[in-house]
C-alpha positions, 0 to 999 in steps of 0.5 A: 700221920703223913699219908700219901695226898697224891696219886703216886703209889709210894712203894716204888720209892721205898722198895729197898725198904720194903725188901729189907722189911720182908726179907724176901727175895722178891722177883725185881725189875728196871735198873733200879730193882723195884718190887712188884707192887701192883696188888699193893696199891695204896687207898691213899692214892685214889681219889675214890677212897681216901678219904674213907681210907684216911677216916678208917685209920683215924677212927680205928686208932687208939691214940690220945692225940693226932697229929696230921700232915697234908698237902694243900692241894691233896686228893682230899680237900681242906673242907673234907679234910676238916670235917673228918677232923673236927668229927674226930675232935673231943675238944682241941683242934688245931690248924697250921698252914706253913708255906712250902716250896713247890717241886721242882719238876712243877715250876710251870704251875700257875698257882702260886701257894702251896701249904703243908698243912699240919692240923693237931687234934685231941681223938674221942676214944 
């Protein structure tokens, strides 16, 4: 699973996909023809409803394992984000912190660690 972690809404980053996906002839706008996606905003997006929103599909769905990739300075917060796992967890629970190149546009950031963080975990059904 790789869920959005911040506050930009992904669809206007995949609107030929979306489009192609659909196959309509969605109303576009801008030079680059993105989609309306107003009323498509993802929960994942909001800080108010991520986590219910990543705990919702985490629960509800029917796979032996999960593996989850976050950014360490998502909406969610590590801790919250462990205690969602583990919660889920029957018996394996796995965390990896791997180093990851800050974005460019991001350079003037003072932080000076930025993680992928992957975490592997065997689902209670």
């Amino acid at each position: 699973m790789d869920p959005p972690y911040n506050n930009r809404q992904y669809l206007p980053n995949y609107h030929l996909l979306e489009t192609i996906a659909k196959y309509d002839k969605p109303i576009i706008r801008g030079k680059t023809g993105i989609r309306q996606y107003e009323n498509q905003k993802s929960n994942f997006c909001n800080k108010s409803f991520a986590e219910d929103a990543l705990e919702d599909l985490i629960g509800n769905s029917n796979f032996k394992f999960i593996l989850l990739s976050y950014n360490s300075e998502g909406i969610i917060s590590e801790i919250r984000l462990e205690k969602l796992l583990k919660k889920y967890s029957k018996n394996l629970y796995k965390k990896y912190k791997i180093d990851y190149r800050r974005y460019k546009k991001d350079k003037g950031i003072k932080k000076d660690k930025l993680n992928e963080l992957i975490y592997i975990i065997d689902k209670i059904k």
